[in-house]
C-alpha positions as CSV (number, residue, x, y, z in Angstrom):
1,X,-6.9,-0.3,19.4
2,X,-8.2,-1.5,16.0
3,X,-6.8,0.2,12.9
4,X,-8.7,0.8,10.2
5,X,-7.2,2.4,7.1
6,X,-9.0,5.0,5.2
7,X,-10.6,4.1,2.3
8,X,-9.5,6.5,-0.2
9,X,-6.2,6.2,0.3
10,X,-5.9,3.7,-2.5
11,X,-7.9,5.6,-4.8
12,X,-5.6,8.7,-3.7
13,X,-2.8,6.9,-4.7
14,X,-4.0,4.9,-8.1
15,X,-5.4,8.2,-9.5
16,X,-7.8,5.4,-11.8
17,X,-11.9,6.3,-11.1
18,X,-13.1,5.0,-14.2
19,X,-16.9,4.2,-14.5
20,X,-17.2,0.2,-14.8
21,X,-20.6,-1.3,-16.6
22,X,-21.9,-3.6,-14.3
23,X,-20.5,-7.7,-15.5
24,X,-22.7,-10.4,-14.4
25,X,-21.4,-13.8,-14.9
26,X,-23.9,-16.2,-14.7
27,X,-24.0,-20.0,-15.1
28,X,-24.9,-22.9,-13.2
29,X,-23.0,-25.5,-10.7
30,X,-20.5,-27.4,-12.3
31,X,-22.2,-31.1,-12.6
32,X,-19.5,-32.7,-10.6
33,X,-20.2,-32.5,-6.7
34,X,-16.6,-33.6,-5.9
35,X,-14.6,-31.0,-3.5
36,X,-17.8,-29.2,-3.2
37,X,-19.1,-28.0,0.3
38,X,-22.9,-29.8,0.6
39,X,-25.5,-27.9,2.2
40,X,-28.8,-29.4,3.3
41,X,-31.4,-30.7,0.7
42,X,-33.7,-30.1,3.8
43,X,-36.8,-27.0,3.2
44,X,-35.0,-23.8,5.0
45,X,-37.8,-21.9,7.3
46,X,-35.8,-18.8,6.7
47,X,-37.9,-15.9,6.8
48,X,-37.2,-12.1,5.6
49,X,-34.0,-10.6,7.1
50,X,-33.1,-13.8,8.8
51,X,-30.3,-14.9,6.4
52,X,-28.7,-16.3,3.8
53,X,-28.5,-20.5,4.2
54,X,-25.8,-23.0,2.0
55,X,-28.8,-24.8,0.6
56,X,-30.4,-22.0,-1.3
57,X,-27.2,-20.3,-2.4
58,X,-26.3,-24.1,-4.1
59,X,-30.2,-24.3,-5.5
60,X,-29.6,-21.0,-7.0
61,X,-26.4,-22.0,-8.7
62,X,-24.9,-18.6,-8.1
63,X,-23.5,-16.4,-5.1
64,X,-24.2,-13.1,-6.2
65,X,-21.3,-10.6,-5.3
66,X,-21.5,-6.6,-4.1
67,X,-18.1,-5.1,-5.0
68,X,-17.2,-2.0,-6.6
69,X,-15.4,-2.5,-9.9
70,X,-13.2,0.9,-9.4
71,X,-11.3,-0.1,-6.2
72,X,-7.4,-1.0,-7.6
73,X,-6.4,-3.6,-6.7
74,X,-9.3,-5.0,-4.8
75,X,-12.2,-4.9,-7.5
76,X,-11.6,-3.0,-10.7
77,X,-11.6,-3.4,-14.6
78,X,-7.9,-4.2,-16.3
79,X,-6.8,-2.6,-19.4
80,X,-7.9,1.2,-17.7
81,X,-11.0,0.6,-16.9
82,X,-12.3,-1.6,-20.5
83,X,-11.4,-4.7,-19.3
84,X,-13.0,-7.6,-17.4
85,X,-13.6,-7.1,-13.6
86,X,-10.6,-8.6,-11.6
87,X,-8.6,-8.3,-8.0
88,X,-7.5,-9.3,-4.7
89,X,-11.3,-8.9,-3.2
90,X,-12.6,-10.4,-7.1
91,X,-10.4,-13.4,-7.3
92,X,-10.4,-14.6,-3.8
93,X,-14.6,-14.6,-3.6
94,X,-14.8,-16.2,-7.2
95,X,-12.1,-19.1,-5.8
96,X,-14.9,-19.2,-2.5
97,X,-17.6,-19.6,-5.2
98,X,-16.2,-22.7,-7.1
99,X,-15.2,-24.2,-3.9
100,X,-19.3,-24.0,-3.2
101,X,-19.7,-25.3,-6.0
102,X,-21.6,-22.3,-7.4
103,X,-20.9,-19.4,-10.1
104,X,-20.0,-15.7,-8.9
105,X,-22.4,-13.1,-10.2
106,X,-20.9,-9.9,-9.9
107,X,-23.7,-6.4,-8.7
108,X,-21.5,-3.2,-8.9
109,X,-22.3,-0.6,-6.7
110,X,-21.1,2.0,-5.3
111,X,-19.5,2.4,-1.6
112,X,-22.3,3.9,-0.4
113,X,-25.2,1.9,-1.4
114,X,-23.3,-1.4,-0.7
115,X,-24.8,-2.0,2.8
116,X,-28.0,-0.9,1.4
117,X,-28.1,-3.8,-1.4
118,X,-27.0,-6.4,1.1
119,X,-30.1,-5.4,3.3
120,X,-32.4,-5.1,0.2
121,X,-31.0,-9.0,-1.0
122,X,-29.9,-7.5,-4.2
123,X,-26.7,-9.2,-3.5
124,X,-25.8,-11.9,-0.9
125,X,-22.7,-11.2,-0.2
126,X,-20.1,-8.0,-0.2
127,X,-16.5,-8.5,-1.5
128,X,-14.9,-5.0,-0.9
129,X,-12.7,-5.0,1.6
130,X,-14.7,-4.7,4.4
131,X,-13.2,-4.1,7.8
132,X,-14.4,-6.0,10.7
133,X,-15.7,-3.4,13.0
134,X,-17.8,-4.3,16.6
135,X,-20.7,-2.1,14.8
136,X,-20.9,-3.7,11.8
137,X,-20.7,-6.8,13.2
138,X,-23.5,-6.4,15.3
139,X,-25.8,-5.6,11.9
140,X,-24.0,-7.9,9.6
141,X,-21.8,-11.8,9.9
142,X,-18.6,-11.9,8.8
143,X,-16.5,-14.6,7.3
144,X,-12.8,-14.8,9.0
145,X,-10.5,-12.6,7.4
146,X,-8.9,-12.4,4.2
147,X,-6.9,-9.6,4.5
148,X,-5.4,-8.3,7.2
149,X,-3.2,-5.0,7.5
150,X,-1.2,-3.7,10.0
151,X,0.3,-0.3,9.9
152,X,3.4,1.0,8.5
153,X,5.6,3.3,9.8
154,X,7.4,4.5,6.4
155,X,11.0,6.0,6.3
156,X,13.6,6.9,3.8
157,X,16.3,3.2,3.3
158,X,19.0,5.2,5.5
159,X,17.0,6.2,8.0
160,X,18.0,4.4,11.4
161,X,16.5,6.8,14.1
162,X,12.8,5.8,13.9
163,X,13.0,2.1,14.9
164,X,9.5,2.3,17.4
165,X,6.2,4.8,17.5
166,X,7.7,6.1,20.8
167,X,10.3,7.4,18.5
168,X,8.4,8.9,16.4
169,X,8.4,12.0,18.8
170,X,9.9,15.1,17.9
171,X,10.0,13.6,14.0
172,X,7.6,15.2,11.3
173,X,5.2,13.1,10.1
174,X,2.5,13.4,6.9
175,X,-0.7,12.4,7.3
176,X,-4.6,13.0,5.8
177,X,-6.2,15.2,8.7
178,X,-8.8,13.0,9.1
179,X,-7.0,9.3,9.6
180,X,-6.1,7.5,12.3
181,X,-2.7,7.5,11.4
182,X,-2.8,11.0,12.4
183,X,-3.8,10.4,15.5
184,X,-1.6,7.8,16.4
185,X,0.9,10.1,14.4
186,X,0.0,12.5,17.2
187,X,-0.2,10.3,20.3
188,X,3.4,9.4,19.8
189,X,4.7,12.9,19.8
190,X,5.1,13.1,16.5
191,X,4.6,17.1,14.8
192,X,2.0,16.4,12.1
193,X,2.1,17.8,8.8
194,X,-1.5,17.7,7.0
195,X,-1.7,16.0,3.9
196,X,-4.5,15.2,1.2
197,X,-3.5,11.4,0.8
198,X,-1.2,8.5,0.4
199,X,0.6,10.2,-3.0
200,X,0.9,13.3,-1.5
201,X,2.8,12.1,2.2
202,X,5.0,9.5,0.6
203,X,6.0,12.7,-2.1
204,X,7.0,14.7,0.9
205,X,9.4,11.3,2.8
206,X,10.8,11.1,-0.5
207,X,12.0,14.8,-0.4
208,X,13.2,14.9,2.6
209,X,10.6,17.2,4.0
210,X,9.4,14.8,7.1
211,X,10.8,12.0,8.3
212,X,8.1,9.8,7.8
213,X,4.4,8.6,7.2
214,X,2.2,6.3,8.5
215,X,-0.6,3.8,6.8
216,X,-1.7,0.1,6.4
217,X,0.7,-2.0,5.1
218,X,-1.5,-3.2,2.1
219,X,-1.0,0.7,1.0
220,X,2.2,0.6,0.8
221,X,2.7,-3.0,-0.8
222,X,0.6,-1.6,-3.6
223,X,2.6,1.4,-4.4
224,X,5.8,-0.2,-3.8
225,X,4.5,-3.0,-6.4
226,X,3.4,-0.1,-8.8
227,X,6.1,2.2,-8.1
228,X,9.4,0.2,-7.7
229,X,12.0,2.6,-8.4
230,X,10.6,4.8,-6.1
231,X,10.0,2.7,-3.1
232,X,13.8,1.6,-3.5
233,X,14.5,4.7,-1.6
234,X,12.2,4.1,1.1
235,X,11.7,1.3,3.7
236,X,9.2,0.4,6.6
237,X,10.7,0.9,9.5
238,X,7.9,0.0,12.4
239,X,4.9,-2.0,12.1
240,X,2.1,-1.8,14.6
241,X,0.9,-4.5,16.9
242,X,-2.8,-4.0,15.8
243,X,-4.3,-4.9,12.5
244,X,-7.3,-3.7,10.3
245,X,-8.9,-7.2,8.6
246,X,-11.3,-7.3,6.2
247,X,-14.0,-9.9,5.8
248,X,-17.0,-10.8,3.7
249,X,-19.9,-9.8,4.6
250,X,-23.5,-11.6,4.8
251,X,-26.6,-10.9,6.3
252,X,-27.0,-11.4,10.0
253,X,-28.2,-15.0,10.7
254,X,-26.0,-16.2,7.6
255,X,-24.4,-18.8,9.7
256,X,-23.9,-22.1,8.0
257,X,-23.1,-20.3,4.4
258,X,-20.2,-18.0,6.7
259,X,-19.6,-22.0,7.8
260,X,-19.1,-22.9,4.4
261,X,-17.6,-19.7,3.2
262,X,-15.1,-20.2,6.3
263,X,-14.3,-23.7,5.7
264,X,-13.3,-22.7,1.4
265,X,-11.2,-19.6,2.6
266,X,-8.9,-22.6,5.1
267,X,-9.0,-25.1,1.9
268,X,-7.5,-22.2,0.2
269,X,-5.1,-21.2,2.8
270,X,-3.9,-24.4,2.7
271,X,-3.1,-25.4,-0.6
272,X,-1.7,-21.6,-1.6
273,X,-4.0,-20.3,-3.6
274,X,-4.4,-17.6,-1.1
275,X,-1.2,-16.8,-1.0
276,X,-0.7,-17.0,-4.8
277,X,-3.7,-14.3,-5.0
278,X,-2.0,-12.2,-2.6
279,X,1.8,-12.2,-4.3
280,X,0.0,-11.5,-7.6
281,X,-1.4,-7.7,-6.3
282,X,0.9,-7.6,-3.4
283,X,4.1,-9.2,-4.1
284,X,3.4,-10.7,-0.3
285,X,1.0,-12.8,1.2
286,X,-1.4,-10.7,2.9
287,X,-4.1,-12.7,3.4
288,X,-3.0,-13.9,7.3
């Protein structure tokens, strides 16, 4: 089973919705070729809807992004909301872009019209932390992951009775009604105490009043990063075999640009700057 966290959990737990202007960054391929993925020089025969190639996102001298702008700490403006567009999602695809050899142009949109601008080409890419699902994948290509988040059993620090789901039966547990981790919450015996988010279950652990709640690990290495004097008093105590990973997102038949885009994300891997990304939000490397 594939877990897939729910999207406003984050938001839940940031309590920041301000409305961002849209910032478009434009520019033009450095002059310098060196460390730059080539695509072909030959004439594409792509036709409508049949994808994005290498060679005309390098002609173009920009990758134009989809993202947000009020998803903390993915894709968001600093300084509340005033600032310049930055995070985890922002940083990683701009890092992509100058290994291409190309300038990110950022289209802020929200959630719900993001799949919509990818299929209308007003963006050829979405950096939003997309999770890889077997339906999407089946409209859309992915790049691997760049993200990926299991799930985390949450406990208070002294807790030493919940070391496994299957002990999670007979415990209370607080969870948003409709989540997974409720579910799962459920499938493990566990009595379930409906909650309206993140903030709101990790208040009631902290009191005393269940003895845990489950969500992806990238939610609770955010708060813990934002909140560190409370998370002292908690720990995680399980984390699930399955993951949720996230992924940018092209249109289907994208497949030497996802090539490219694939072969940046390794180089980056590699050398840490993925990593470095990652501890900078996450204070851990979430990014394998």
């Amino acid at each position: 089973m594939t877990l897939l966290p729910t999207r406003t959990s984050l938001r839940v737990l940031l309590g920041t919705t301000a409305a961002a202007a849209a910032l478009v960054l434009a520019g033009c391929a450095p002059a310098s070729t060196e460390g730059v993925v080539q695509g072909s020089t030959d004439e594409g025969t792509t036709t409508a809807n049949s994808g994005l190639t290498l060679a005309e996102v390098q002609d173009a001298g920009t990758l134009t992004i989809g993202t947000e702008g009020t998803y903390q700490p993915f894709s968001y403006h600093a300084d509340g909301g005033t600032g310049e567009l930055t995070g985890y999602d922002v940083d990683v695809i701009t890092a992509v872009a100058e290994k291409l050899g190309v300038e990110p142009e950022f289209e802020e949109t929200q959630w719900d019209a993001m799949f919509a601008g990818l299929d209308g080409d007003r963006f050829d890419v979405i950096a939003n932390q997309v999770s890889i699902t077997d339906e999407r994948s089946a409209q859309y290509d992915f790049s691997e992951p760049y993200s990926v988040s299991p799930g985390v059993v949450v406990v208070p620090a002294d807790d030493t009775s919940i070391t496994s789901l299957a002990s999670l039966s007979g415990k209370t547990t607080a969870q948003s009604l409709s989540s997974n981790w409720y579910t799962l919450a459920q499938d493990n015996g566990a009595q379930v105490e409906g909650v309206e988010g993140w903030a709101q279950a990790v208040a009631l652990v902290e009191q005393g009043r269940v003895d845990a709640t489950i969500n992806d690990r990238l939610t609770w290495l955010d708060w813990s990063t934002n909140y560190p004097d409370q998370a002292a008093g908690l720990k995680v105590a399980v984390t699930t075999d399955d993951s949720s990973e996230s992924a940018f997102t092209f249109p289907k038949g994208s497949d030497d640009l996802v090539a490219a885009v694939d072969d940046a994300l390794d180089e980056l891997r590699a050398d840490g700057t993925l990593a470095s990304i990652s501890e900078r939000y996450f204070g851990a490397d979430v990014s394998q």
